[in-house]
VOGU-3710 file (C-alpha; in Angstrom, 3 decimals, decimal comma):
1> xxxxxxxxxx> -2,002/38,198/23,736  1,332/37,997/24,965  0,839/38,227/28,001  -1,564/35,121/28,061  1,400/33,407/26,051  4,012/33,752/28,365  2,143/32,642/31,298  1,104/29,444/29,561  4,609/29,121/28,659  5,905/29,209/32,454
11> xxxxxxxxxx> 2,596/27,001/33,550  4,244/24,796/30,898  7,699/24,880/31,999  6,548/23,968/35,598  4,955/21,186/34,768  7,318/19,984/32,380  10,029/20,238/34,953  7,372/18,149/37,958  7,422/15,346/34,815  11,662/15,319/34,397
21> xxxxxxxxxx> 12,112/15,008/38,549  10,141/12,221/38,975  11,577/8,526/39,158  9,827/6,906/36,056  11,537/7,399/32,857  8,971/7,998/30,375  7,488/10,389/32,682  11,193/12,211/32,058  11,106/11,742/28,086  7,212/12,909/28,587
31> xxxxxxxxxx> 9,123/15,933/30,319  11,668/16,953/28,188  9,105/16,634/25,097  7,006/19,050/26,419  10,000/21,356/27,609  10,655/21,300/23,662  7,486/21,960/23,043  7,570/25,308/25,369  10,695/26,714/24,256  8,944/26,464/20,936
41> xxxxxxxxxx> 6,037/28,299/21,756  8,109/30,887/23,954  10,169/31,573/21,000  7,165/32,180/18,647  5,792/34,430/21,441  8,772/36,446/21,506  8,802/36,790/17,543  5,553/38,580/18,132  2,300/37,278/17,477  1,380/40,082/15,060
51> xxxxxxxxxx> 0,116/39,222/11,509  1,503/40,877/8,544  2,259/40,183/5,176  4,599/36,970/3,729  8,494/38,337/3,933  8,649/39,133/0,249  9,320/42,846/-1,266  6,223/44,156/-2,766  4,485/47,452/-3,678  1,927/48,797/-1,064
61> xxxxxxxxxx> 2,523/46,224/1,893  4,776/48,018/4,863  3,830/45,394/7,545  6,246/42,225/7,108  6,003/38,920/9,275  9,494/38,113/10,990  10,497/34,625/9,079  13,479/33,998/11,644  11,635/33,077/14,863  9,626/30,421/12,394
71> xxxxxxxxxx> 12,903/29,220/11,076  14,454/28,803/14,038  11,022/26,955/15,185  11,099/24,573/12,031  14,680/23,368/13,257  13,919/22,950/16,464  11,034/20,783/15,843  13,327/18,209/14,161  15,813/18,301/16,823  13,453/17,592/19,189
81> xxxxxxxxxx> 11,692/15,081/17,806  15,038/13,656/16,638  15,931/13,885/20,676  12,771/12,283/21,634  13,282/9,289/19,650  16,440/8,789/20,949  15,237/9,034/24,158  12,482/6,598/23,498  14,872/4,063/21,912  17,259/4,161/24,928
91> xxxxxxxxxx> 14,274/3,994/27,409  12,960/0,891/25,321  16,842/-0,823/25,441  17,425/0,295/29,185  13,790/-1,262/30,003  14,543/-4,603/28,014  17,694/-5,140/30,106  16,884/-4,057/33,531  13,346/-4,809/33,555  12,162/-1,381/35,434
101> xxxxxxxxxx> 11,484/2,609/34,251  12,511/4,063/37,415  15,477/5,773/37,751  16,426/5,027/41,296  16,881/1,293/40,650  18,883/1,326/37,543  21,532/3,431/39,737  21,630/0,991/42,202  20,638/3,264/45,252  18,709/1,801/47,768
111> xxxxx> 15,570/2,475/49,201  15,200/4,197/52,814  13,876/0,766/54,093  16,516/-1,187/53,693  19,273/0,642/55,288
//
C-alpha cells in the first residue's frame, strides 16, 4: 500500500508544481494548497500505514501506532491553511488594485508582441 501511496504522492507533486508555473494566481495558491496537501499525505505514508493499537501502555497489546507522523500532520494542516488564507487575502488585495490574476502583468514585463 505504500507503494500505491508514494506514486500518488509524486502524480500529486507534478501536478501541483504544472498549477504554481502557470501565469494566473489562484491557479498558484490552487498549487501550493495541494503541494500542502501532498507533503501531508507523503508524511503519513512514511509513518507507515500499519494499524495498531492507540499509543498508550497497556497489558497484552505489543503493536503501537506511531503518534509523531500524526502530530506533525495536525500542525501542518494549520500552517497551511493559515498560508492559504494569506495567500488568498493577498491575491484578493493584489486583484482589487491591479485589476488582473496573472503574474506577468503585475511585474510589468511585456508580452513578445510588443517588442
Amino acid at each position: 500500500m505504500e507503494i500505491v501511496m508514494i506514486f500518488v504522492c509524486g502524480i500529486l507533486t507534478a501536478m501541483s508544481v504544472y498549477l504554481i508555473l502557470s501565469k494566473s494566481l489562484i491557479r498558484i495558491i490552487i498549487g501550493t494548497t495541494l503541494q500542502t496537501h501532498t507533503a501531508n499525505l507523503f508524511l503519513i505514508t512514511m509513518g507507515g500505514l500499519k494499524k495498531g493499537e492507540v499509543p498508550i501502555y497497556e497489558k497484552g497489546i505489543s503493536s503501537y501506532v506511531d503518534p509523531i507522523p500524526q502530530a506533525l500532520i495536525l500542525t501542518a494542516i494549520v500552517i497551511s491553511f493559515s498560508v492559504t488564507a494569506f495567500f488568498l487575502v493577498l491575491a484578493f488585495r493584489s486583484y482589487k488594485e491591479l485589476g488582473t490574476d496573472n503574474v506577468e502583468s503585475m511585474k510589468g514585463v511585456l508580452d513578445d508582441d510588443r517588442e
